[in-house]
C-alpha positions as CSV (number, residue, x, y, z in Angstrom):
1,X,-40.1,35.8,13.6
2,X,-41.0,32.3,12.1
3,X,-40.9,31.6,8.7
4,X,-43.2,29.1,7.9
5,X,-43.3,26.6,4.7
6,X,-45.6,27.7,2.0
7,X,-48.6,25.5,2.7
8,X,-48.6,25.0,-1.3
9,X,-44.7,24.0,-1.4
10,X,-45.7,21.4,1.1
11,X,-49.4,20.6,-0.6
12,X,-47.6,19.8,-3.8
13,X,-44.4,18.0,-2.0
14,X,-47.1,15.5,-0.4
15,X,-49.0,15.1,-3.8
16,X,-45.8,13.7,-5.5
17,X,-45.1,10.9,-3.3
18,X,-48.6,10.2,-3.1
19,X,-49.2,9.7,-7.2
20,X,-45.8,8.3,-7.8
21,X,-44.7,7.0,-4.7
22,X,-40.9,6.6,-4.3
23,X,-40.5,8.0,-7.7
24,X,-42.0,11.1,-6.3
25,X,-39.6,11.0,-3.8
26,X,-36.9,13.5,-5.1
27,X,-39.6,16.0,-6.8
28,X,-40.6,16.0,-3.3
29,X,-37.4,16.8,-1.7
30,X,-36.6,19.2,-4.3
31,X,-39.7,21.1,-3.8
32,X,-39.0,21.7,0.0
33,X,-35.2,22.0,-0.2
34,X,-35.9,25.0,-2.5
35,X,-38.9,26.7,-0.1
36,X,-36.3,26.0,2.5
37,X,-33.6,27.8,0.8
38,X,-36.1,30.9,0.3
39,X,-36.6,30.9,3.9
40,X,-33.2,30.5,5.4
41,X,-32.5,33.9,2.5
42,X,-35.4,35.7,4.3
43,X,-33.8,35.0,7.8
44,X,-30.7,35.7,7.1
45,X,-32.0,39.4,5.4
46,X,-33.8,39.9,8.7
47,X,-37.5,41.4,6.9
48,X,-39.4,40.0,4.4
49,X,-39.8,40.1,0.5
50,X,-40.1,43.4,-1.0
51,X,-40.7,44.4,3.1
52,X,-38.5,47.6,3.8
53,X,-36.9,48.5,7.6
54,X,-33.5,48.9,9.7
55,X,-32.9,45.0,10.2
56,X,-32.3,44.5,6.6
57,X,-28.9,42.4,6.5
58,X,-28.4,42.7,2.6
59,X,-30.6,42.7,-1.4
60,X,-32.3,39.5,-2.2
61,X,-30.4,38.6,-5.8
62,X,-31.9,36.1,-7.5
63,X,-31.0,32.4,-7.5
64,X,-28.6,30.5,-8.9
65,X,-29.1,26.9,-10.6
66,X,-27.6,23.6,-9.2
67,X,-27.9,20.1,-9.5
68,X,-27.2,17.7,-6.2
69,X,-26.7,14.2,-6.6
70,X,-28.9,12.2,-3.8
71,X,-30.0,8.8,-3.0
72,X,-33.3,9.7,-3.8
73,X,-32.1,11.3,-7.0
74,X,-31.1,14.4,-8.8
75,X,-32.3,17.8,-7.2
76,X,-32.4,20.6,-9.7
77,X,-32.2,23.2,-7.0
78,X,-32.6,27.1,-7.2
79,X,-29.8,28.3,-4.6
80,X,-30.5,31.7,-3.5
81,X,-28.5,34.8,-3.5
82,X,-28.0,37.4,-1.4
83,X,-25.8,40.8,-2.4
84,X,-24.3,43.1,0.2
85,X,-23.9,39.9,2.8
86,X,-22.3,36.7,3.1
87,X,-25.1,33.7,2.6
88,X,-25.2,30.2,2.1
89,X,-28.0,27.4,2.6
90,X,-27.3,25.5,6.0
91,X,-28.7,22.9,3.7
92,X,-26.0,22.9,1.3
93,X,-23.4,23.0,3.2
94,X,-24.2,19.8,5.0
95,X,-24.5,18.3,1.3
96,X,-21.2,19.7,0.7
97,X,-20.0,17.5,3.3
98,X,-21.3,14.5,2.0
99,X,-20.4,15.4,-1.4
100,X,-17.1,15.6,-0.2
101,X,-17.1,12.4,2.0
102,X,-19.0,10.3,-1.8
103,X,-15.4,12.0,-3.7
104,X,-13.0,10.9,-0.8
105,X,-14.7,7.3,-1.4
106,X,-14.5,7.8,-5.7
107,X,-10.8,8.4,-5.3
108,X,-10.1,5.4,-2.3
109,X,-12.1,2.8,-4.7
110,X,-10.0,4.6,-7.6
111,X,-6.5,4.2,-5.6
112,X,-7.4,0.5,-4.6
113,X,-7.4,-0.6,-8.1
114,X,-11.0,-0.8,-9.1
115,X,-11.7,0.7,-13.1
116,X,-13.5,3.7,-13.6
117,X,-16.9,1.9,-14.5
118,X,-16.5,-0.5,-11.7
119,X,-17.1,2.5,-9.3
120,X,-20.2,4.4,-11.7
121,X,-21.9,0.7,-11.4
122,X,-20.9,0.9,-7.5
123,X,-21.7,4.2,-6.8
124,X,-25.3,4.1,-8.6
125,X,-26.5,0.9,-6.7
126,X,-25.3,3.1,-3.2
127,X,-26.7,6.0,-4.1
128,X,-29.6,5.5,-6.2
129,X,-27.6,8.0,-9.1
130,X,-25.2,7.4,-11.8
131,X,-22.1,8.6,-11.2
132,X,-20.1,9.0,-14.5
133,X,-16.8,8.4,-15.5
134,X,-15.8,12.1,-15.4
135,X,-16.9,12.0,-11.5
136,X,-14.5,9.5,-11.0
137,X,-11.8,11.3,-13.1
138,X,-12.2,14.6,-11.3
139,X,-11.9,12.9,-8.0
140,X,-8.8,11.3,-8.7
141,X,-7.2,14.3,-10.0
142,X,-8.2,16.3,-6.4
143,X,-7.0,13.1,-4.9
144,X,-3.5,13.8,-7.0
145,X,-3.3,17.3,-6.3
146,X,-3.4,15.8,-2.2
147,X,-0.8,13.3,-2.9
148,X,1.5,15.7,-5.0
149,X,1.6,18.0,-2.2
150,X,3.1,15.3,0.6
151,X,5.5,14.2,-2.1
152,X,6.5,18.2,-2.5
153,X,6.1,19.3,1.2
154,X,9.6,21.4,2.6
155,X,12.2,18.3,4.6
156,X,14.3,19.4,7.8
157,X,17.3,17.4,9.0
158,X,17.3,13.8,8.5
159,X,20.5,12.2,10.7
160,X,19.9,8.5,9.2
161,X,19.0,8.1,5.2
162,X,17.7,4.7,4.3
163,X,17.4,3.9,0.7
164,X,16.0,0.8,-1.4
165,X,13.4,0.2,-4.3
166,X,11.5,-2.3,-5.2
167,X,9.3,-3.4,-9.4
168,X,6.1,-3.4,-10.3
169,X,4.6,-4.1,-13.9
170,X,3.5,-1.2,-15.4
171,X,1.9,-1.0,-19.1
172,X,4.3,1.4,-21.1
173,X,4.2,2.3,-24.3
174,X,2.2,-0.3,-25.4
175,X,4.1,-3.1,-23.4
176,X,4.4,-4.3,-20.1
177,X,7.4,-3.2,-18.4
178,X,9.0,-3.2,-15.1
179,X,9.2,0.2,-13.4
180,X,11.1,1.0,-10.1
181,X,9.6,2.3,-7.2
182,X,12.3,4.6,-5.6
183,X,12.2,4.9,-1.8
184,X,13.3,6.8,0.7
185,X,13.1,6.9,4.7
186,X,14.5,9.4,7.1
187,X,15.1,9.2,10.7
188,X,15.5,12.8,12.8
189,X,16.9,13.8,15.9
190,X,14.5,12.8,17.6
191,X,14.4,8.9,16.6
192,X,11.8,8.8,15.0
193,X,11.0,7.4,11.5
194,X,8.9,8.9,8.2
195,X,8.9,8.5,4.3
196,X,10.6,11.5,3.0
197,X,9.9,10.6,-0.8
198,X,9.0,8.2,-3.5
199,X,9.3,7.8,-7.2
200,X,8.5,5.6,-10.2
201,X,11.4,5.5,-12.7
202,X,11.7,3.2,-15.8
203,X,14.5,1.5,-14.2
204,X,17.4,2.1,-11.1
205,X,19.6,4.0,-13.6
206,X,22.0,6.6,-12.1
207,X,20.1,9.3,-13.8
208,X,16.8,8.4,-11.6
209,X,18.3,7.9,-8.5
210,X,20.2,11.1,-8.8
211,X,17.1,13.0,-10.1
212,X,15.1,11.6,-6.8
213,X,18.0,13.1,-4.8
214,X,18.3,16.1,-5.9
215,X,14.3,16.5,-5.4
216,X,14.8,15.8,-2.0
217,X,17.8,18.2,-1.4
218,X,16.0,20.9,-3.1
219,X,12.9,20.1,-0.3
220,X,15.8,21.1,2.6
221,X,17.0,17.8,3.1
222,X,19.8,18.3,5.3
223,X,21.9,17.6,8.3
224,X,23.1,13.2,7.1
225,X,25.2,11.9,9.1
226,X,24.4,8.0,7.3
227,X,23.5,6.4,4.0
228,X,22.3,3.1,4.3
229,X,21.3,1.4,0.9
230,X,22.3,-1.8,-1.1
231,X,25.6,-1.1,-3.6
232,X,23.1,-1.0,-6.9
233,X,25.2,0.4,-9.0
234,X,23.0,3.2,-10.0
235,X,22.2,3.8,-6.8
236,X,26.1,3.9,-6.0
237,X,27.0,6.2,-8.8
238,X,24.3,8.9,-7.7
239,X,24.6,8.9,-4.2
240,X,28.5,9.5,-4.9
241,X,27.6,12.3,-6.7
242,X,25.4,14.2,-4.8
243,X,26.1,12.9,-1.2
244,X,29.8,12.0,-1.6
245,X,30.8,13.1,1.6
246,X,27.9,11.6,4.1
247,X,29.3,7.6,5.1
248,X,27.5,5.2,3.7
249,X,26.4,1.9,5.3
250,X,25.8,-1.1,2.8
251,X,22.8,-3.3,3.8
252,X,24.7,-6.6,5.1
253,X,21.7,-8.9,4.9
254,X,22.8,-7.9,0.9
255,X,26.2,-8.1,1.3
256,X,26.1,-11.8,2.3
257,X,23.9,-12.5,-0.4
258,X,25.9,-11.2,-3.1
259,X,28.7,-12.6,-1.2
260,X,27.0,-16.0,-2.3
261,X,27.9,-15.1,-5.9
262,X,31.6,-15.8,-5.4
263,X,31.9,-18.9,-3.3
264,X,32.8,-21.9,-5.6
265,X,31.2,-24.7,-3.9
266,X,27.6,-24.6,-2.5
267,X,28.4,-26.7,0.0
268,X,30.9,-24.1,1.4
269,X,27.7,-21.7,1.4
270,X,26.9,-21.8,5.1
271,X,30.7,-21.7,6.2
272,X,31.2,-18.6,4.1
273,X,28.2,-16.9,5.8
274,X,29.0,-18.4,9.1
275,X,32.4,-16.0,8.4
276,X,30.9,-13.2,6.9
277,X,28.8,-13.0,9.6
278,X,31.8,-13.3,12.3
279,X,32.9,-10.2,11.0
280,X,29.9,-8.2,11.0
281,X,28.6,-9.6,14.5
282,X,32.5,-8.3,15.8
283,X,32.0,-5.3,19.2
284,X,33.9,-2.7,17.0
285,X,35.1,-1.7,14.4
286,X,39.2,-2.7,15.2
287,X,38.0,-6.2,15.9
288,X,35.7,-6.4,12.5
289,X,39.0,-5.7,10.6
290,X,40.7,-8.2,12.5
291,X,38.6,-10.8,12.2
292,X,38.3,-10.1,8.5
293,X,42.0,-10.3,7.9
294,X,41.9,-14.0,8.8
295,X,38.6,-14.9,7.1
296,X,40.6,-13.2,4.0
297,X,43.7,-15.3,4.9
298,X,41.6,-18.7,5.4
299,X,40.5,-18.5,2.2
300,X,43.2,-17.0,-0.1
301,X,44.4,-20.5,-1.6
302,X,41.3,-22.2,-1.5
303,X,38.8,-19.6,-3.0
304,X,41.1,-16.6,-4.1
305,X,38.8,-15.0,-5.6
306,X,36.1,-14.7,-3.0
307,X,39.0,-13.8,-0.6
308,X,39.8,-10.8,-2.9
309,X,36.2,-9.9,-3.0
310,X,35.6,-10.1,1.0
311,X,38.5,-8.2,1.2
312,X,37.5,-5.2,-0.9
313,X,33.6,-5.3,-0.1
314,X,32.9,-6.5,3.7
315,X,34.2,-3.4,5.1
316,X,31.8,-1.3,3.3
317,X,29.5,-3.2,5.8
318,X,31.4,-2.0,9.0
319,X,31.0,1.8,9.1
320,X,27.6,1.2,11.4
321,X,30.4,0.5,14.1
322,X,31.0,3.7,14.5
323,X,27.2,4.7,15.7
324,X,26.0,4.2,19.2
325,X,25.3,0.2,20.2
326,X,21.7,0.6,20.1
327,X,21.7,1.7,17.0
328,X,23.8,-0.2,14.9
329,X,20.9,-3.2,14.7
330,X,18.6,-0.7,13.2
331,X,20.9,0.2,10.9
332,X,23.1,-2.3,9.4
333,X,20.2,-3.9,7.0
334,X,17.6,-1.9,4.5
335,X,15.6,-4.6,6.2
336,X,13.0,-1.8,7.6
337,X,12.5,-0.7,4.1
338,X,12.5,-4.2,3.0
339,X,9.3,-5.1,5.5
340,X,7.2,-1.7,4.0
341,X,8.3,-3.0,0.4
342,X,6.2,-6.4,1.4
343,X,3.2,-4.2,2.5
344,X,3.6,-2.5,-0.4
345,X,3.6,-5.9,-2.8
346,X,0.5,-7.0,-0.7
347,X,-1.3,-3.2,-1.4
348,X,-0.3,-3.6,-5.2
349,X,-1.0,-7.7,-5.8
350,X,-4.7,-6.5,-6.4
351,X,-3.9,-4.6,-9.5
352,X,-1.7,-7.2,-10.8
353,X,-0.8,-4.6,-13.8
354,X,-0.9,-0.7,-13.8
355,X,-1.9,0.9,-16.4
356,X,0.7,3.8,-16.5
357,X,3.1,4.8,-14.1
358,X,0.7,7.9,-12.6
359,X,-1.4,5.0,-11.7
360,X,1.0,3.2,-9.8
361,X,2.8,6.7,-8.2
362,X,-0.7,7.3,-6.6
363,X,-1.1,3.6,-4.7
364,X,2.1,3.8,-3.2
365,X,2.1,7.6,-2.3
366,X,-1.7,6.9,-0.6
367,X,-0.2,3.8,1.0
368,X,3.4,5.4,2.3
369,X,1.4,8.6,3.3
370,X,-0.5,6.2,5.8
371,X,2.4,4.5,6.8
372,X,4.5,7.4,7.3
373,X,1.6,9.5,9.6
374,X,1.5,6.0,11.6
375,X,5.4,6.1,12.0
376,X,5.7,10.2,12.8
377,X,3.1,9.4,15.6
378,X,4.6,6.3,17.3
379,X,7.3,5.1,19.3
380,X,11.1,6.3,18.6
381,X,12.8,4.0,16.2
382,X,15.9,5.0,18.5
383,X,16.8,7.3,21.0
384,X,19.6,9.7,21.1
C-alpha cells in the first residue's frame, strides 16, 4: 500500500520557496516533514484514517507539538501519536542524531575554553539558528553528568599507585587563586596504565589528599603493592594515614632537586648530584646503602648538614630496588605523571584563567578521560 504526499502539502511546500525563496525554505520543510509524519503514522497503523479492518496496529492519538532547530531554520512540527503501539517518526530520529551530535559539539567548544556567547554567535553562523545560552548550559551539564560518572566508576586492583599534582589559576571567591589539580595513575596486573581519579582542591593540604584517597578506596581500590609520589608534606601525612602499610617510593628526579636545597656551595651542585645519583643508579638495594654510607662519610665535615639530610632522606628513594629490573625505571620518578601534567598545561594555557573550579574539574577530566582510554588500549607499560 503507498501512501502518497497530499498533492496540496506539496502544492503549498513549492509555493513558499517560490514567493520567498530561501526564506521559504523552512515553511517548506516544515510543511512536508509534517505530511510525512502523518504518513509514516498511517503505515505504521497498517489501514487508513477513520478506515476500520484486522491490520490495525494501534488508535491514531493526536499530535504532539515540537520545535527542531535546522539550518534552514526553526520547524514547528506536529509529531504524531499513536496509542496501543510503539511509534516514532523515522524522521525524528535521524534529527535526534544530529541533535545529539550539535550538543556533543556545544559541550567540546564549552570544555575547550570558549564563553557561552562565543558558541550562540558560532553555532548560529553554522546552523543558520540561534542557539542560546541555555542550550549551551544544558549541554554542559549532560556533558558533567558523563564526566562525573568516569570520575565515580567502581576501581579493581591497582599493583603500582603513582601520585603527583600540579596548579592552575582559578577565580575564587572574588580572587584569583591557585587550585591543585590532584592526580592519580594506576598500573594492574596486567602492565598496563589508566587514570584512576582526579580532583581540584584549594591547595595540597592533608585534608584533600586524604579526602581524594578515601574516594578512591571507597571505588574498590585495592590490591597496592607501591606508592610512588614526591614527599609533599600533605601528600605524606595522608598517604600515611590511609595507606600506611603499602611501601612508598619517593620520586628521585625530586629527591635530587630538593637535595639541591642543602648543598652550601653551588659549585659543589653537580658533584652532589653526580653522588646522589651513584646511589640511586647502584644494582640493589645492599649496594645503594653502601654506597650511601660513603657519600654520607665524604661529606660529614665539609657539609654536615647535607650529610645528615642524605642520610635520613636518600633511602626513601631505594625501595624500587626491591621490584623486578624492568621495572624499577618506570618507577623510580613521578616523571610519567609529570609528561601528562605538561599536556595538561598545554590543554589549559588557552583558558589562561578558570572561572571556578567546576570549570577547570571538567577540562582535565575530558582531557585525562582521553588519555586514559588511549593508555587502557595500548602497549603494556610493563610486563609481569
Amino acid at each position: 500500500m503507498t501512501h502518497p504526499v497530499h498533492p496540496n502539502i506539496v502544492q503549498q511546500a513549492v509555493q513558499a520557496v517560490a514567493e520567498q525563496g530561501f526564506d521559504g525554505m523552512a515553511e517548506a520543510m516544515q510543511l512536508l516533514l509534517n505530511e510525512c509524519m502523518k504518513i509514516e503514522r498511517q503505515k505504521a497503523l497498517g489501514v487508513a484514517p477513520f478506515e476500520r479492518g484486522e491490520a490495525r496496529r494501534g488508535q491514531a492519538n493526536g499530535f504532539k507539538p515540537k520545535t527542531l532547530k535546522t539550518r534552514v531554520g526553526p520547524l514547528d512540527l506536529r509529531v504524531p501519536q499513536v496509542r496501543g503501539a510503539e511509534f516514532y517518526p523515522q524522521a525524528l530520529e535521524r534529527g535526534s542524531r544530529s541533535e545529539k551530535a550539535l550538543t556533543l559539539a556545544l559541550a567540546e567548544m564549552y570544555v575547550q575554553g570558549v564563553s557561552t556567547s562565543k558558541v550562540t554567535k558560532i553555532t548560529e553562523a553554522l546552523c543558520g539558528c540561534e542557539i542560546s545560552s541555555s542550550d549551551v548550559s544544558r549541554a554542559t551539564a549532560r556533558l558533567d553528568e558523563e564526566l562525573s560518572q568516569w570520575r565515580s566508576r567502581p576501581l579493581a586492583a591497582v599493583k603500582y599507585l603513582i601520585l603527583d599534582a600540579r596548579y592552575e589559576k582559578v577565580r575564587e571567591g572574588g580572587c584569583v587563586r591557585d587550585c591543585a589539580v590532584l592526580t592519580a595513575i594506576g598500573v594492574d596486573a596486567e602492565g598496563r596504565r589508566s587514570i584512576l581519579g582526579v580532583s581540584v582542591s584549594l591547595s595540597e593540604a592533608e585534608v584533600h589528599w586524604r579526602e581524594f584517597f578515601k574516594s578512591l578506596l571507597a571505588r574498590g581500590l585495592h590490591g597496592l603493592e607501591l606508592i610512588v609520589s614526591d614527599a609533599h608534606a600533605g601528600l605524606k601525612e595522608a598517604r600515611q594515614a590511609c595507606f600506611g602499610s603499602v611501601p612508598w617510593q619517593r620520586c628521585q628526579f625530586h629527591l635530587l632537586h630538593n637535595a639541591m636545597q642543602h648543598v652550601p656551595q653551588d659549585e659543589r651542585k653537580r658533584e652532589v648530584v653526580a653522588d646522589v645519583q651513584s646511589v640511586l643508579e647502584a644494582p640493589d638495594q645492599p649496594a645503594a646503602e653502601e654506597q650511601l654510607k660513603r657519600v654520607v662519610r665524604k661529606y660529614e665535615k665539609s657539609a654536615p648538614k647535607l650529610a645528615a639530610w642524605l642520610e635520613t632522606n636518600v633511602p626513601e628513594s631505594l625501595t624500587v630496588l626491591r621490584l623486578p629490573p624492568a621495572h624499577r625505571r618506570r618507577l623510580r620518578t613521578t616523571n610519567m605523571l609529570e609528561r601528562l601534567h605538561r599536556e595538561l598545561k598545554r590543554r589549559t594555557r588557552v583558558a589562561t584563567l578558570f572561572p571556578n573550579a567546576d570549570s577547570l574539574l571538567r577540562l582535565v577530566t575530558a582531557i585525562l578521560i582521553e588519555v586514559s582510554e588511549e593508555w587502557e588500549t595500548g602497549k603494556r607499560y610493563v610486563t609481569f
